[in-house]
DSSP file (Angstrom, degrees, kcal/mol; ACC not computed):
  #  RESIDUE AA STRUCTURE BP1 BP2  ACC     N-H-->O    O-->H-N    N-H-->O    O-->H-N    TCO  KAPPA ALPHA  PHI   PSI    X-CA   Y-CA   Z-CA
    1    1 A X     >        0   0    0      0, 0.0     4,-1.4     0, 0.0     3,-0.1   0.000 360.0 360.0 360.0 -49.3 -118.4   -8.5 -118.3
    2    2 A X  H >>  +     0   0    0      1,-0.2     3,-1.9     2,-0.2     4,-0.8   0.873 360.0  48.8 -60.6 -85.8 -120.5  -11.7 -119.5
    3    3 A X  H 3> S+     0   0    0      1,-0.3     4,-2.5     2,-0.2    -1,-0.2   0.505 108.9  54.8 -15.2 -52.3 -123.9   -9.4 -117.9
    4    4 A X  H 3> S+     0   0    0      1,-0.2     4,-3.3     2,-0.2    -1,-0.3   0.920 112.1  46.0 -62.3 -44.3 -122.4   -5.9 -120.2
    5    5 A X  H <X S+     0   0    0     -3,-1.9     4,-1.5    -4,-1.4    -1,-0.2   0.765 110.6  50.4 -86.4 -31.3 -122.6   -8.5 -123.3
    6    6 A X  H  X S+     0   0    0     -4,-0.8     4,-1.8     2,-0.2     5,-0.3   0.940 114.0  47.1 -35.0 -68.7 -126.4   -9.9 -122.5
    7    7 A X  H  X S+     0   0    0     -4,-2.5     4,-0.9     2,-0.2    -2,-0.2   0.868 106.6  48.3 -59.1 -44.0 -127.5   -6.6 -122.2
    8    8 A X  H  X S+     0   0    0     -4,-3.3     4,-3.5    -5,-0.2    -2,-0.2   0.973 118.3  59.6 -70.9 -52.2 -125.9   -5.2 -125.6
    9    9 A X  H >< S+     0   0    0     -4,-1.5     3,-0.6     1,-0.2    -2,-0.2   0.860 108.7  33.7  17.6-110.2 -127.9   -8.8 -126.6
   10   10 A X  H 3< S+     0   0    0     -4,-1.8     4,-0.5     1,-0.2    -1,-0.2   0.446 114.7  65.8 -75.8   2.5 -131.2   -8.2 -125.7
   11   11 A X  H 3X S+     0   0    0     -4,-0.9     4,-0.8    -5,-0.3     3,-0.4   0.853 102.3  39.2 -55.0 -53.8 -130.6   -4.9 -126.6
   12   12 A X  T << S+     0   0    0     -4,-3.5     3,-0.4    -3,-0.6    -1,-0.2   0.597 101.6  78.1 -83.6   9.3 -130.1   -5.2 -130.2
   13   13 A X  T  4 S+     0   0    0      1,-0.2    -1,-0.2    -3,-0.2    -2,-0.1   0.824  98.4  50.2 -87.4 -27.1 -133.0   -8.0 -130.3
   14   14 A X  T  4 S+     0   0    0     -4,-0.5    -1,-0.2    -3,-0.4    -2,-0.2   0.605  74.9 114.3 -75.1 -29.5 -135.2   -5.1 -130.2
   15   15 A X  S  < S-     0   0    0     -4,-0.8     2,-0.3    -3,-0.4    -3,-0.0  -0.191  75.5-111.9 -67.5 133.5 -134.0   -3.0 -132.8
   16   16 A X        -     0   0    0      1,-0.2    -1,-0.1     2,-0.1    -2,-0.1  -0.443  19.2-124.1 -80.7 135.0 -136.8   -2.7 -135.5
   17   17 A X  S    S+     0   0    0     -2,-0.3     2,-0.3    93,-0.1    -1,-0.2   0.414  89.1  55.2 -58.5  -6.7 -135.9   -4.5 -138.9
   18   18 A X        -     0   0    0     92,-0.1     2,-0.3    94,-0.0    -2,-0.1  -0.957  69.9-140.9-140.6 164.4 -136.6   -1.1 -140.9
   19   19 A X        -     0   0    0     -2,-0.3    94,-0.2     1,-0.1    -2,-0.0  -0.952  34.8 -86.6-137.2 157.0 -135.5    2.3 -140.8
   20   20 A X        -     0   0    0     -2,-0.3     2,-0.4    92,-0.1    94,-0.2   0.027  48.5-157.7 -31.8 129.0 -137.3    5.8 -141.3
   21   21 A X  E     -a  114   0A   0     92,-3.0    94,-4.0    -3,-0.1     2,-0.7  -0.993   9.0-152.2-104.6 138.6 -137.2    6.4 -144.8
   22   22 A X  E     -a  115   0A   0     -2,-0.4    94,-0.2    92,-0.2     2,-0.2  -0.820  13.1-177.7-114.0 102.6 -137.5    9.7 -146.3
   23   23 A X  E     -a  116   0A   0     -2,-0.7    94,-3.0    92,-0.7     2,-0.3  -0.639  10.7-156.6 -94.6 169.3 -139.0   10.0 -149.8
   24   24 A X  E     -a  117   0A   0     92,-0.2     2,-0.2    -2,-0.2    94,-0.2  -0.696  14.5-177.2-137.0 161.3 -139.1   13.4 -151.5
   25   25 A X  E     -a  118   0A   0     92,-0.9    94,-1.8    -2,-0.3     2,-0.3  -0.872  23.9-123.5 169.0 129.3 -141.6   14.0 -154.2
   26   26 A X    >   -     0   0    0     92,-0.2     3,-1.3    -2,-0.2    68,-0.2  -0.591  44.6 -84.7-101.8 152.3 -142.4   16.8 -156.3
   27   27 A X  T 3  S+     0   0    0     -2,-0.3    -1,-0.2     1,-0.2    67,-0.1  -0.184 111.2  13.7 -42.8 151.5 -146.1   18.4 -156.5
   28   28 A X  T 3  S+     0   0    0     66,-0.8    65,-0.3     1,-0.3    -1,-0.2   0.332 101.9 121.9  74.7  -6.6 -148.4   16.8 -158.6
   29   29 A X    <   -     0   0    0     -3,-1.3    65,-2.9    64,-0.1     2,-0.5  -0.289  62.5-117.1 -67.2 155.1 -146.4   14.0 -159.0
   30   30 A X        -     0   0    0     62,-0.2    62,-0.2    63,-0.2     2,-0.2  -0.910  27.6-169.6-138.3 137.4 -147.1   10.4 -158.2
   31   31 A X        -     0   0    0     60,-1.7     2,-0.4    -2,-0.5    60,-0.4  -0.568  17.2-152.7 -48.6 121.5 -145.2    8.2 -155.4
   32   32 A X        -     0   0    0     58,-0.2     2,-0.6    -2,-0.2    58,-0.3  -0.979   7.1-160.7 -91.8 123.9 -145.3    4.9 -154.8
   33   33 A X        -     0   0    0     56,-0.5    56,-3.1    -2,-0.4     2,-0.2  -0.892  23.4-150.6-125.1 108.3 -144.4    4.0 -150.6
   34   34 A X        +     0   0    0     -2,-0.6     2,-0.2    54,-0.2    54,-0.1  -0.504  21.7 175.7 -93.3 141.4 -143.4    0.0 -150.8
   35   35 A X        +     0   0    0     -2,-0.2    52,-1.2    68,-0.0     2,-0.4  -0.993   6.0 165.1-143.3 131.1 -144.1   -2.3 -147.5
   36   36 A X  B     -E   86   0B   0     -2,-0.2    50,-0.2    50,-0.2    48,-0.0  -0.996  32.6-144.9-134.5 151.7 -143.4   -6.2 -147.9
   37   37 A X        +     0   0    0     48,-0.6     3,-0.4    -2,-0.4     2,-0.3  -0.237  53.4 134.8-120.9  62.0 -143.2   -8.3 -144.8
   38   38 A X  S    S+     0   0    0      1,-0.2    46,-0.1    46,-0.1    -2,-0.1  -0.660  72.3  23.1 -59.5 137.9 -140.5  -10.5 -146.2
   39   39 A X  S    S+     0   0    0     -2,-0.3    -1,-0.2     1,-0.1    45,-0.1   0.630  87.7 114.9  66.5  20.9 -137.8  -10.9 -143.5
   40   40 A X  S    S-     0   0    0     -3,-0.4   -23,-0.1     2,-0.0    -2,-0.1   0.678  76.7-133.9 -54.6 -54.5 -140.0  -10.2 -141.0
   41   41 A X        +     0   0    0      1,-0.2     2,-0.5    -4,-0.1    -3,-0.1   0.885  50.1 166.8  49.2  57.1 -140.0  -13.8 -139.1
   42   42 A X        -     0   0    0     -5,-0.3     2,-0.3     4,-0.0    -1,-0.2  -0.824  50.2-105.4 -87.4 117.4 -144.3  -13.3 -139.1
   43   43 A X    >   -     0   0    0     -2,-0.5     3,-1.4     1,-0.2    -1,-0.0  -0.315  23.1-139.6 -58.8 131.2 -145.7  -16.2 -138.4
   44   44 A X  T 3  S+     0   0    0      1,-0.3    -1,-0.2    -2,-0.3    -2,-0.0   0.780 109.7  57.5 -62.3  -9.0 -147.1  -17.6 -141.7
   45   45 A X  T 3  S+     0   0    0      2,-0.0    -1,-0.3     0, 0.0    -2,-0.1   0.742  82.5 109.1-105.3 -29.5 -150.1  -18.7 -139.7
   46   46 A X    <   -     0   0    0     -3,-1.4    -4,-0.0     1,-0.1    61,-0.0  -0.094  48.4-171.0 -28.5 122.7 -150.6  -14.8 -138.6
   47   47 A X        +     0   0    0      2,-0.1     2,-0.1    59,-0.0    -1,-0.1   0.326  37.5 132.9-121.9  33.6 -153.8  -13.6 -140.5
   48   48 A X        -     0   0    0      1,-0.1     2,-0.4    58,-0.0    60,-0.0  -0.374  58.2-119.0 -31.4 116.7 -153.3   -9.9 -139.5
   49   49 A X        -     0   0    0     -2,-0.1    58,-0.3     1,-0.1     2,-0.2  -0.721  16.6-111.8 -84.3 136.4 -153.8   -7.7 -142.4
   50   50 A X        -     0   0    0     -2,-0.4    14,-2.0    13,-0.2     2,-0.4  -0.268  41.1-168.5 -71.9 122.0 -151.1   -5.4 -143.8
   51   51 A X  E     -B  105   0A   0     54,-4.6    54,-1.3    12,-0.2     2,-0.5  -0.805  23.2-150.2-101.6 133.4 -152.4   -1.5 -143.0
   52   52 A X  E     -B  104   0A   0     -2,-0.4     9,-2.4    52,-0.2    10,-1.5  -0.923  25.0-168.3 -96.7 139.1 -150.9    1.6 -144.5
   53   53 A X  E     -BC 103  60A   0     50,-2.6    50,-3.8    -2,-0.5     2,-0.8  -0.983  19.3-141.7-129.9 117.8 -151.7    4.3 -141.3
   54   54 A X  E >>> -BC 102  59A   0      5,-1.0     3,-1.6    -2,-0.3     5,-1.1  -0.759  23.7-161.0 -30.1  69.2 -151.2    8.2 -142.2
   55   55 A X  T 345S+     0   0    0     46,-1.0    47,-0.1    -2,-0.8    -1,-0.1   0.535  75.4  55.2 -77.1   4.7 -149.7    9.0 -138.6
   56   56 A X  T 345S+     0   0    0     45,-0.9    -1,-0.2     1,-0.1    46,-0.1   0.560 122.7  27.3-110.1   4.2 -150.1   12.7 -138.5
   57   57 A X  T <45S-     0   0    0     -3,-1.6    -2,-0.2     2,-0.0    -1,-0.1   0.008 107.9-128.7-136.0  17.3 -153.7   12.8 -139.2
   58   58 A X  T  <5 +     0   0    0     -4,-0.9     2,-0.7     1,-0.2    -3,-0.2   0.886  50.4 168.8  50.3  64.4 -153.8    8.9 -137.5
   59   59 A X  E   < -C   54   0A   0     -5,-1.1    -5,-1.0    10,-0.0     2,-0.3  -0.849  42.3-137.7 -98.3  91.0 -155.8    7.7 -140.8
   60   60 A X  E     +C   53   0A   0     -2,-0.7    -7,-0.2    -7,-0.2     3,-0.1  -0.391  31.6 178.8 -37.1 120.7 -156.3    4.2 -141.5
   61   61 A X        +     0   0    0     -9,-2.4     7,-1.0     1,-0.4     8,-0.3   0.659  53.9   5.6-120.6 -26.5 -155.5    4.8 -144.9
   62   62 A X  B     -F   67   0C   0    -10,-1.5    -1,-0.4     5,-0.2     2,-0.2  -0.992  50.7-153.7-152.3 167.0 -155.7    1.1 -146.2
   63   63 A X  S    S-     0   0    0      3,-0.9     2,-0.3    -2,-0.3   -12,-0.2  -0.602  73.0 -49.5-144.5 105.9 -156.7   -2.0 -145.0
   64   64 A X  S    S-     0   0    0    -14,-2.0    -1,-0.2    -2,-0.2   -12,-0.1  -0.519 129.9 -18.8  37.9-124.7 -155.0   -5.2 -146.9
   65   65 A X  S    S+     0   0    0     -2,-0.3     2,-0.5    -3,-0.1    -1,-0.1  -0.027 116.4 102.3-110.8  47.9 -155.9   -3.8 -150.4
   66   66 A X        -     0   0    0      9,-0.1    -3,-0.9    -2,-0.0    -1,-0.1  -0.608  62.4-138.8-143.9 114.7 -158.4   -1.5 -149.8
   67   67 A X  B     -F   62   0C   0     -2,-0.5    -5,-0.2    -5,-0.2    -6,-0.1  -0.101  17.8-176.4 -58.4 121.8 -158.4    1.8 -149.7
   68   68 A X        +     0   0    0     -7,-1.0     2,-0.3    -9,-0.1    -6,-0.2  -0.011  57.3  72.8-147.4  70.6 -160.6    3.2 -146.8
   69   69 A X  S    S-     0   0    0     -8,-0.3     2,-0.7     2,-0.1     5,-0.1  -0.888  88.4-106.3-129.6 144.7 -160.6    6.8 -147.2
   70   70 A X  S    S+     0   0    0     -2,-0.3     2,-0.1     2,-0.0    -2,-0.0  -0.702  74.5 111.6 -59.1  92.2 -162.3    8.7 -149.7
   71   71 A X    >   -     0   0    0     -2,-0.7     3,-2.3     3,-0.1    -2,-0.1  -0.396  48.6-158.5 162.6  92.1 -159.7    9.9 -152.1
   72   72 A X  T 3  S+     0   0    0      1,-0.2    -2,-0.0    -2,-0.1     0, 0.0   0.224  89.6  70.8 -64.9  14.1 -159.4    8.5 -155.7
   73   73 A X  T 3  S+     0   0    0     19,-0.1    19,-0.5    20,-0.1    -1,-0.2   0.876  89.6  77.1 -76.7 -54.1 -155.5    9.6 -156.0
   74   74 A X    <   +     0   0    0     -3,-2.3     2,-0.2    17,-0.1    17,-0.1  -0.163  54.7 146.5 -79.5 161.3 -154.7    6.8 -153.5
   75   75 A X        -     0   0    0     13,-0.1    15,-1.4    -9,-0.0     2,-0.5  -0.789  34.5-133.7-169.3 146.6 -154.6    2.7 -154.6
   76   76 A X  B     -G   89   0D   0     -2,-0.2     2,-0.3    13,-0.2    13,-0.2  -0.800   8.6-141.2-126.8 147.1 -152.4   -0.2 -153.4
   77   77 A X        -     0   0    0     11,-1.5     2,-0.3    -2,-0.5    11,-0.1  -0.511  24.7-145.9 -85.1 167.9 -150.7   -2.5 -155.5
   78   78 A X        +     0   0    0     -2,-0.3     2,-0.2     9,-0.2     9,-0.2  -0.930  23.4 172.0-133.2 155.3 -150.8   -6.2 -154.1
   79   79 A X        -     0   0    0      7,-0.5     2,-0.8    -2,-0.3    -2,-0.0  -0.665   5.6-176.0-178.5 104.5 -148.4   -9.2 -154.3
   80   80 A X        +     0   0    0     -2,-0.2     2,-0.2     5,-0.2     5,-0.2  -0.836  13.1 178.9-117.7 104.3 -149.1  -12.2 -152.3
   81   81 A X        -     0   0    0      3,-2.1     3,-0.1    -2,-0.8    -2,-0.1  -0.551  48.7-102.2-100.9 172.0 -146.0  -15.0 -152.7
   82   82 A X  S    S+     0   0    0      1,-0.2     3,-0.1    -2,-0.2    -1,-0.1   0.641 120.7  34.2 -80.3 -20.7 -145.8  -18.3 -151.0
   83   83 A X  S    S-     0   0    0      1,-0.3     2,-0.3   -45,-0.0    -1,-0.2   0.657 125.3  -5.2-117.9  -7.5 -143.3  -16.5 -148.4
   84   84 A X        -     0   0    0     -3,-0.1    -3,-2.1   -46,-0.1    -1,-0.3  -0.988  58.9-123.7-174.0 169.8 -144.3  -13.1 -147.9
   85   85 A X        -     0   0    0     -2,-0.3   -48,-0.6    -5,-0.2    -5,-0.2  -0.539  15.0-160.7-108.9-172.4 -146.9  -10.0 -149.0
   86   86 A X  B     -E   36   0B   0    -50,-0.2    -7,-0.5    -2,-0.2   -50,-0.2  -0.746   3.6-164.1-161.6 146.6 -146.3   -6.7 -150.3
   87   87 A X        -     0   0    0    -52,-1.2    -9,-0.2    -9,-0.2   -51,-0.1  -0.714   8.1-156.4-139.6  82.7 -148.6   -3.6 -150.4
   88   88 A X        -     0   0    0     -2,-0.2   -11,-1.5   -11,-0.1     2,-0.5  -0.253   6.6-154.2 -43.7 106.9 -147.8   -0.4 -152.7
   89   89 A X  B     -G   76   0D   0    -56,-3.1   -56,-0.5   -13,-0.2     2,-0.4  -0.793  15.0-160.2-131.2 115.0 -149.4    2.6 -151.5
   90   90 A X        -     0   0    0    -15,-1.4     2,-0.4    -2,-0.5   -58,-0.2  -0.865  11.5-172.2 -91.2  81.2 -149.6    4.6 -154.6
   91   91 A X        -     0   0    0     -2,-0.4   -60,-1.7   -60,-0.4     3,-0.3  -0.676  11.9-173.6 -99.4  98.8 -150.1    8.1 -154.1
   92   92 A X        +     0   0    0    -19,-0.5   -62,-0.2    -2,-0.4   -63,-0.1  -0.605  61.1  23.0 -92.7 141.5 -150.8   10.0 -157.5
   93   93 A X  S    S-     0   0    0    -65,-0.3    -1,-0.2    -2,-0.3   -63,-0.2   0.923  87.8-133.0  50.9  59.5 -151.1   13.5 -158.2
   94   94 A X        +     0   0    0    -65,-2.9   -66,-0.8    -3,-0.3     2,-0.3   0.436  29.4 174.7  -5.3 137.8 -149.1   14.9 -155.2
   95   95 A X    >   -     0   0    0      1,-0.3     3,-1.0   -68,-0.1     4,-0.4  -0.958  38.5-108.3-147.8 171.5 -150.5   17.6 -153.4
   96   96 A X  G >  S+     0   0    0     -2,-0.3     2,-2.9     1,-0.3     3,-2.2   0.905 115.5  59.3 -53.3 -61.4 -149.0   19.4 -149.9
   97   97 A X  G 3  S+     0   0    0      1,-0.3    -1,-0.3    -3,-0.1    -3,-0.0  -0.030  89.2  71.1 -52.6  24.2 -151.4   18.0 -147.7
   98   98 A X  G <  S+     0   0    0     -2,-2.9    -1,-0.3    -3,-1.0    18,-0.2   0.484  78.9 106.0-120.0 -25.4 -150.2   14.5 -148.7
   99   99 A X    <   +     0   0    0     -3,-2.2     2,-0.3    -4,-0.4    18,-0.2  -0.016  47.5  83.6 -51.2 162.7 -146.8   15.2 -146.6
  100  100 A X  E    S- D   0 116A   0     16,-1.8    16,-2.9     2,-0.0     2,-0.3  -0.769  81.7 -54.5 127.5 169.9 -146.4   13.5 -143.3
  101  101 A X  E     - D   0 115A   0     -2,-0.3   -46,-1.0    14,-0.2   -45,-0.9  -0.712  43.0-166.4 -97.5 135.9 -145.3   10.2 -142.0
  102  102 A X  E     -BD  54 114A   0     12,-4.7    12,-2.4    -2,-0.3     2,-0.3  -0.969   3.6-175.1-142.6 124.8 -146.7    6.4 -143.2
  103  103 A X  E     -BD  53 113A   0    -50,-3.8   -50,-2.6    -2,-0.4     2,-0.4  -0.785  15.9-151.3-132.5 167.6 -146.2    3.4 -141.6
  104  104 A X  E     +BD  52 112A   0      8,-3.4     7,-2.0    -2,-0.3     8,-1.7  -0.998  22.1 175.9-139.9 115.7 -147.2    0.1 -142.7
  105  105 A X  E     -BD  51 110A   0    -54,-1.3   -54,-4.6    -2,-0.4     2,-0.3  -0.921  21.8-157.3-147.8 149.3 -147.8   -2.3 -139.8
  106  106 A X  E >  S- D   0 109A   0      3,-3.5     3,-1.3    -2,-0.3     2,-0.5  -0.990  82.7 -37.4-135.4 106.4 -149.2   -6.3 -140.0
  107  107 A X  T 3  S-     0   0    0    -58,-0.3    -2,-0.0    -2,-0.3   -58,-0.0  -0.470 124.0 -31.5  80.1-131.7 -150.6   -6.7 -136.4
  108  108 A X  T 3  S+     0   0    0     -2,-0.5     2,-0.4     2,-0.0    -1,-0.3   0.260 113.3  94.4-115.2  45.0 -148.3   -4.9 -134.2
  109  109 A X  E <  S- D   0 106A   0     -3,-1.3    -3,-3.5   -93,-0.0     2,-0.5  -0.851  70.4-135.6-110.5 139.0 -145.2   -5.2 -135.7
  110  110 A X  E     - D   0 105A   0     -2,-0.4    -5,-0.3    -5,-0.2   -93,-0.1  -0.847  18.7-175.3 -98.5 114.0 -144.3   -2.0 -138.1
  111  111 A X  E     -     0   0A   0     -7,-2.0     2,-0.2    -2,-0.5    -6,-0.2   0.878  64.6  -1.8 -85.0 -40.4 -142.9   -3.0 -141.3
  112  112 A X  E     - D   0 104A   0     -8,-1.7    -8,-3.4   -94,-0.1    -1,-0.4  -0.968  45.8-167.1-141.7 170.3 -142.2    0.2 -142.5
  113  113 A X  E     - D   0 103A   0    -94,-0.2   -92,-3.0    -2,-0.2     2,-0.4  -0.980  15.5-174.5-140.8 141.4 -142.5    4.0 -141.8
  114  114 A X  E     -aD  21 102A   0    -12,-2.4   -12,-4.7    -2,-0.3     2,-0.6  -0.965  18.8-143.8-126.9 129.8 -141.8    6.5 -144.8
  115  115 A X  E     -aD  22 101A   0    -94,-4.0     2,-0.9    -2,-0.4   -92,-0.7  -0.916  23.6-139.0-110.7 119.1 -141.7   10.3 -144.0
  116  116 A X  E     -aD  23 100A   0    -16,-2.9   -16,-1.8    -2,-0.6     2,-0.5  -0.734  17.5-167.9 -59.6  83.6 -143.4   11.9 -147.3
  117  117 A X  E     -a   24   0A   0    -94,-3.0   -92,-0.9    -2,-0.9     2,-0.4  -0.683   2.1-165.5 -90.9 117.9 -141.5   15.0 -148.3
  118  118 A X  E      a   25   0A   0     -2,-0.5   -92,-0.2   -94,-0.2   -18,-0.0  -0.847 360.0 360.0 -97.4 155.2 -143.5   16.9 -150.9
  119  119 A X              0   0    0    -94,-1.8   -93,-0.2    -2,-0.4    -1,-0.1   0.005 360.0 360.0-131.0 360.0 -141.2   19.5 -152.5
């Protein structure tokens, strides 16, 4: 019994601190897809920079706060506290080809992934 309750344990140690999100979003619209890695437990000493990655056309899409694809729609907001970041990637003037999955990873650890439903 003590072994079943170990396992269920190191089981849940693994389970990722965020879940899929799904935003919806009407054409021509603009989006915002929030990533902070508050509550993380990132070592503060980590100097890994936070990346937004496009994962269905596998696009580095930002890299801290800079955009580095060509495409003046996109821009990331910034927000640097004593305890944590956060990086807004602000997707203006919708279009279909913006749908897909974005995940926001600081090293390797994933902070979030939002699937972009355009409507």
């Amino acid at each position: 019994m003590l072994s079943i309750v170990v396992l269920v344990l190191l089981i849940d140690q693994f389970q990722p601190a965020y879940q899929l999100e799904t935003v919806q979003t009407a054409l021509s619209s603009t989006v915002e897809l929030p990533c902070s890695n508050a509550n993380q437990n990132i070592d503060s000493r980590n100097s890994a920079k936070i990346v937004w990655i496009r994962d269905d056309q596998a696009d580095i899409v930002s890299l801290d706060s800079v955009i580095t694809v060509r495409d003046p729609r996109l821009s990331i907001i910034s927000s640097d506290n004593n305890d944590h970041q956060e990086r807004i990637l602000r997707l203006a003037n919708i279009e279909e080809h913006d749908h897909g999955l974005y995940r926001c990873v600081q090293g390797d650890i994933t902070l979030n992934e939002i699937l972009l439903d355009v409507l």
